[in-house]
C-alpha positions in Angstrom: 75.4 99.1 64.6 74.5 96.5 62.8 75.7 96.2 59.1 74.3 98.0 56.3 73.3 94.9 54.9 69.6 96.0 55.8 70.0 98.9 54.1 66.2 98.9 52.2 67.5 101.6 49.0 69.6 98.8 48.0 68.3 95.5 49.1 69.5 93.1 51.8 72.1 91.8 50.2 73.8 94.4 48.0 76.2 95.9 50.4 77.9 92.4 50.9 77.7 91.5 47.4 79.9 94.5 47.0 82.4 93.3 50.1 82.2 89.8 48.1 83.3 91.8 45.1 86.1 93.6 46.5 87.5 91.0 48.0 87.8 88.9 44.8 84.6 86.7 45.4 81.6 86.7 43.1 78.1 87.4 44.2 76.7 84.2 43.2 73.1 83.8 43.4 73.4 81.1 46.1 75.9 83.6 48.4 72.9 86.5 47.5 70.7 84.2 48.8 72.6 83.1 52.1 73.6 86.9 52.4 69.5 87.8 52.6 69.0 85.3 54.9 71.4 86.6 57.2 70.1 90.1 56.7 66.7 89.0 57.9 68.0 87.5 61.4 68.2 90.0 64.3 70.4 88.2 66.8 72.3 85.0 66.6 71.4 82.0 63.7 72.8 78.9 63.4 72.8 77.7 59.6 70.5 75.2 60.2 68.0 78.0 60.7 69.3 79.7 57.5 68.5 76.4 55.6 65.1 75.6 57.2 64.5 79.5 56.2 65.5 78.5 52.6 63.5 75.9 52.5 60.7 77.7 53.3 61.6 79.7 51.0 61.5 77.4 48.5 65.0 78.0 47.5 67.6 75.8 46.4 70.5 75.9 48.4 73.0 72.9 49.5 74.1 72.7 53.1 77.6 72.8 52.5 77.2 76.1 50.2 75.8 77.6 53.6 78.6 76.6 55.5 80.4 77.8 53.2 78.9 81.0 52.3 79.2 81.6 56.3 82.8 80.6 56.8 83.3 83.5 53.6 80.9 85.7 55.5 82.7 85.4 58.9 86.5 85.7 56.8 84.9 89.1 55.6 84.0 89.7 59.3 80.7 90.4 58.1 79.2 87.9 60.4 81.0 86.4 63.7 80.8 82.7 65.1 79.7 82.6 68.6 79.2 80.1 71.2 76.0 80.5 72.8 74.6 79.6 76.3 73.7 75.9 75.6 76.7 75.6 74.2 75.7 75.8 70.1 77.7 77.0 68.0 75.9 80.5 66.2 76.3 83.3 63.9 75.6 86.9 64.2 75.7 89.8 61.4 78.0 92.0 62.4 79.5 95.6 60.9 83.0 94.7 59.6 84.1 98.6 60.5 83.5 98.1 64.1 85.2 96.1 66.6 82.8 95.6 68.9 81.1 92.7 70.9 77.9 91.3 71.7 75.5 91.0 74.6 72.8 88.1 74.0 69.7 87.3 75.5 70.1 83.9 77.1 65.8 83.7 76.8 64.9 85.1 73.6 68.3 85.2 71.6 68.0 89.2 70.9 71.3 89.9 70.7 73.1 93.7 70.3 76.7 94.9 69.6 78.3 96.6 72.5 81.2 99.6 71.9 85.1 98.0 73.2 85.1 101.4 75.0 88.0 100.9 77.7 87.4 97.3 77.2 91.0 96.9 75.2 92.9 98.6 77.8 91.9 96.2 80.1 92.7 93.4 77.5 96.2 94.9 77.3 96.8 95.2 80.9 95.4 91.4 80.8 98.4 90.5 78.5 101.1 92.2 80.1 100.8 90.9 83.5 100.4 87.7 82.1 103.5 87.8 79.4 101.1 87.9 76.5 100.9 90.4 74.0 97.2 90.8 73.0 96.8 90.1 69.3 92.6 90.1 69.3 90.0 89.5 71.6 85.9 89.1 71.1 83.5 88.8 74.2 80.1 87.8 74.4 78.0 88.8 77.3 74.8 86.6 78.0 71.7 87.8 80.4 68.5 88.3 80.1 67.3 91.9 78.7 64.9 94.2 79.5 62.0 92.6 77.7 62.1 89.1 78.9 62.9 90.2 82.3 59.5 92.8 82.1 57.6 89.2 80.6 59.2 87.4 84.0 58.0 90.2 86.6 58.5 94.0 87.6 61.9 95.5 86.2 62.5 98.4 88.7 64.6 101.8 87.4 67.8 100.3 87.9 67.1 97.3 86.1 66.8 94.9 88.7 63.8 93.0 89.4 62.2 94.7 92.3 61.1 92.5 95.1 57.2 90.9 94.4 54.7 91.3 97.4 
């Protein structure tokens, strides 16, 4: 699920103004801001997009307060940092309850969390064959979904593209 940040009773951006707040940050107008723009995106942003969005905007905001405002967002796990298929760096909004992970669409960018499910079991059994003992791990899964792969040609039942006469 993504994070109540698009909640619409109390505005894009007052849920994490309160997780600034209880973590000891203010809600500065520049942070509200940044945390709207996020709210708006749908799969994975990189913070030049947040800026050209700011522009259009017409709002004042710096660059670095972006970067910044992300780096706090990501601390606060509200957002995550993710390498994409080109090899970009992005962002994604994230619920900071959840530990989850993230399947992205390598044509569109649509991106949606995916439930660990047995997923850390195997991440266990990973680290103890290997010696390690597992302290976190985040995967991102990139494809195409279902829409694109409709746009490129028949998607049979079991999601596969059925063979084209």
């Amino acid at each position: 699920m993504r994070p109540s940040i698009n909640q619409p009773a109390t505005g894009p951006s007052s849920v994490i103004a309160q997780t600034f707040l209880r973590a000891g940050y203010q809600p500065t107008p520049s942070r509200r801001l940044v945390a709207e723009l996020v709210a708006g995106r749908t799969g994975p942003f990189s913070a030049a997009e947040l800026l050209e969005l700011a522009r259009r905007r017409r709002a004042t905001v710096g660059r670095a307060t972006v970067f910044r405002t992300l780096e706090l967002l990501s601390s606060l796990r509200i957002v995550e940092r993710l390498v994409l298929p080109d090899g970009s760096m992005g962002y994604v909004g994230c619920d900071p309850d959840a530990h989850h992970h993230h399947l992205v669409c390598s044509a569109c960018g649509n991106g949606v969390d995916i439930a660990d499910g047995d997923l850390g079991r195997v991440v266990d059994d990973i680290g103890r064959r290997n010696g390690y003992r597992i302290q976190s791990h985040r995967i991102e899964l990139f494809g195409v979904c279902p829409d694109c792969r409709e746009a490129e040609g028949a998607v049979g039942p079991s999601g596969s593209a059925e063979a084209r006469e």
